[in-house]
C-alpha positions in Angstrom: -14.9 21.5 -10.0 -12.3 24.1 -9.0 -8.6 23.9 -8.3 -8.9 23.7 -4.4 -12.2 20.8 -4.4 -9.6 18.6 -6.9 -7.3 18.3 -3.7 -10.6 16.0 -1.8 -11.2 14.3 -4.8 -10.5 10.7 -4.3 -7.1 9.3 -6.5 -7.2 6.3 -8.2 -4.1 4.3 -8.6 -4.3 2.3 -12.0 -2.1 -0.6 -12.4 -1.0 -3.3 -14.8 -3.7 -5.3 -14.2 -6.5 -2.4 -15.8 -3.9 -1.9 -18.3 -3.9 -5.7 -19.5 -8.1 -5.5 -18.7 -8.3 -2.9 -21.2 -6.3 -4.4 -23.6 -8.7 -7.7 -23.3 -11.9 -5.7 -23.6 -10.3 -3.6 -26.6 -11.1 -0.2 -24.7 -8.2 2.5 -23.8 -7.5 3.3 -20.5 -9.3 6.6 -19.6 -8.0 8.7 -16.2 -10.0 11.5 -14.8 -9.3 13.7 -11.8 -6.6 12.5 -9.8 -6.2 9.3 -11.5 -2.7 8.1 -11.7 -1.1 5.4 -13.7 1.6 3.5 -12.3 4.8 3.4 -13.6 4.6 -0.1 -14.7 1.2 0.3 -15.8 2.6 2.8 -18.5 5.5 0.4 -19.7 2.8 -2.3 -19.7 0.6 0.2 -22.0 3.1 0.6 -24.7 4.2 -2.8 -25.0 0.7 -3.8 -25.2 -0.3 -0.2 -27.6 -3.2 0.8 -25.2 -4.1 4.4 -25.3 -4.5 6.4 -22.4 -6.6 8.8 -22.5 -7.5 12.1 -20.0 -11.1 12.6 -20.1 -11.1 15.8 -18.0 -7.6 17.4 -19.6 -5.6 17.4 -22.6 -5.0 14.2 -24.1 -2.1 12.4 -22.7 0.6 11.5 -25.8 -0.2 7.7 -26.7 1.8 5.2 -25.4 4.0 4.3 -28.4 4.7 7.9 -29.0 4.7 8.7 -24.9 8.5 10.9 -24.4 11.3 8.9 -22.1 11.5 10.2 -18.9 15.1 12.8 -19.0 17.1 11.2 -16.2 17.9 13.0 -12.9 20.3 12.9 -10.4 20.0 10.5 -7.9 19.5 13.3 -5.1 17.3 14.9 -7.5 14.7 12.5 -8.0 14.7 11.6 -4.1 14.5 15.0 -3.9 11.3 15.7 -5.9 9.9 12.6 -4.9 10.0 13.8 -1.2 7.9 17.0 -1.6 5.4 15.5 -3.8 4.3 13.3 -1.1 4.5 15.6 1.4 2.3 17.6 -0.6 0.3 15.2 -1.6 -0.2 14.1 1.7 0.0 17.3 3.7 2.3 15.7 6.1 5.2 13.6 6.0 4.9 9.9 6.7 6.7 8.2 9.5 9.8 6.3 7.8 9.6 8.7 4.1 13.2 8.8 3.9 13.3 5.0 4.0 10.7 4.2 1.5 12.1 6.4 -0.8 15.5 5.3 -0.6 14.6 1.7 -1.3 12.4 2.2 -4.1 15.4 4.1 -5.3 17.6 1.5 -4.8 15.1 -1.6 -6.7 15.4 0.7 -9.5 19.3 0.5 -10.1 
């Protein structure tokens, strides 16, 4: 699959809950495509040592070892936030502004 068919392939959004399901069946959690782990599906994976694994790219770092974010400024991060879902997207959502903003704010 090319660069440009990636962009209709369908994302799937892994959470916490496939984080502690592959923990309980013993198996690492394995993204392909546009798989994305949550953020608190990662945190959840290192406290609970489940790998993660990219079965179509290079191998994601595992989560013990997994480098800490390098902050950014506030304006920064909204910033970067804002065109990856408008690219992601290919439009920007009524209310953007305002959902990025709060989630901002719920993580000071």
């Amino acid at each position: 699959m090319d660069a440009t068919d990636r962009r209709f392939e369908r994302r799937r959004f892994l959470t916490r809950h496939d984080v502690e399901d592959a923990h309980a069946a013993g198996r690492p959690i394995r993204l392909s495509g546009r798989d994305s782990l949550t953020h608190e599906a990662a945190q959840r994976a290192r406290e609970l040592s489940v790998p993660v694994e990219r079965s179509d790219g290079p191998a994601l770092p595992t989560p013990a070892s997994a480098p800490q974010v390098l902050s950014a400024s506030r304006d920064d991060l909204r910033a970067a936030v804002r065109a990856a879902v408008v690219a992601e997207l290919g439009s920007e959502p009524p209310n953007l502004d305002a959902v990025i903003d709060k989630v901002l704010r719920s993580r000071t």
